[in-house]
N, C-alpha and C positions, 0 to 999 in steps of 0.2 A: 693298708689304705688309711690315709691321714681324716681327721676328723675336720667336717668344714665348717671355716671359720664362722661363729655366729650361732653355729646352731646349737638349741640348748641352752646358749649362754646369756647371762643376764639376768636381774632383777634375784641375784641371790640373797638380797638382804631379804624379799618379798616371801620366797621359796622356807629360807629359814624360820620367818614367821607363823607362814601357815603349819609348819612342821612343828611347832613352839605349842600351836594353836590348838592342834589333832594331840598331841605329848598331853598336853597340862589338862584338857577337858573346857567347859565354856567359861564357869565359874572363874578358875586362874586364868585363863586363857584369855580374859577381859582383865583382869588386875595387872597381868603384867603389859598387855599391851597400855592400859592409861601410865604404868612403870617408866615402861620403855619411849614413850611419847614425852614425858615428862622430863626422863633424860636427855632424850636429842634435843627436847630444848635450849634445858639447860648448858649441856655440849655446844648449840649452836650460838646459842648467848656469848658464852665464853670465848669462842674462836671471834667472834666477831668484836669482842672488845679487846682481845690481843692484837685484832688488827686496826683497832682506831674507828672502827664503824658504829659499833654498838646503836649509836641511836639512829644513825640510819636505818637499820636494820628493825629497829623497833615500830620507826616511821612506817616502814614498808609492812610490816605484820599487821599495823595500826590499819592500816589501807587497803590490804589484802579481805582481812577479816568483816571492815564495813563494804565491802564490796561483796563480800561470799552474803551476807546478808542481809543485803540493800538488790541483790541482781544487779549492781552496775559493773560499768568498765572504769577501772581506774585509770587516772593520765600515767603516761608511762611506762603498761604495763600492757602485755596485748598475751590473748590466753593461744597457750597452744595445747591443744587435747585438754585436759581438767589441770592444768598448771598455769601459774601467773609466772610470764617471764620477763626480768627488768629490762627495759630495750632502751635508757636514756641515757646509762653509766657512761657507754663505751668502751667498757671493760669485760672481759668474759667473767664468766659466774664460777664461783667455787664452788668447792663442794667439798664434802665433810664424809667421811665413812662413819657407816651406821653402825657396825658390830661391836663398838665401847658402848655405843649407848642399850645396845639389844645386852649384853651382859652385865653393865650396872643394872638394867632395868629388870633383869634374868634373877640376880641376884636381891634387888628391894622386895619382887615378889615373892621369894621363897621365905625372904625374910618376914615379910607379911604373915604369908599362910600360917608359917610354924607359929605365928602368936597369937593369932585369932583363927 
């Protein structure tokens, strides 16, 4: 009996985290996640100036961020569940895999701890 599709599956960047989370204790467990936070920025920075957007990209964080708190709606951008989704491009949205950024960021913490 085949396994149906869907189930179980999904949000395994999320699953590895928590699992990161329970591993490391609370103490690491907050270092590498602001690590790992700090890399997918960086990661998403980068992708996004390989692709010629970069400051759009910064615009839209710029706008996100006084939005998340200000409580407004931003033009543009209409929430679905706790996400902001751009609806003006008329381009679908990329997307970026998390697991380079959960291992640099795996890696800066460990590198952390061993020095302090």
């Amino acid at each position: 009996m085949g396994r149906k599709a869907g189930a179980g599956g999904g949000a395994g960047d999320a699953k590895l985290m928590a699992a990161v989370g329970i591993w490391l204790g609370l103490y690491s467990g907050i270092v590498a996640l602001v690590a790992i936070s700090i890399f997918a920025i960086i990661f998403a920075l980068l992708k996004a100036a390989s692709k010629g957007k970069f400051f759009a990209v910064l615009r839209n964080i710029r706008d996100m961020v006084i939005a998340f708190f200000l409580f407004i709606k931003v033009k543009g951008f209409r929430k679905s569940g706790t996400e902001a989704i751009a609806v003006d491009s008329g381009q679908p949205l990329e997307t970026m895999p998390y697991a380079p950024a959960i291992f640099a960021g795996l890696v800066a913490a460990a590198v952390y701890s061993w020095m302090f």
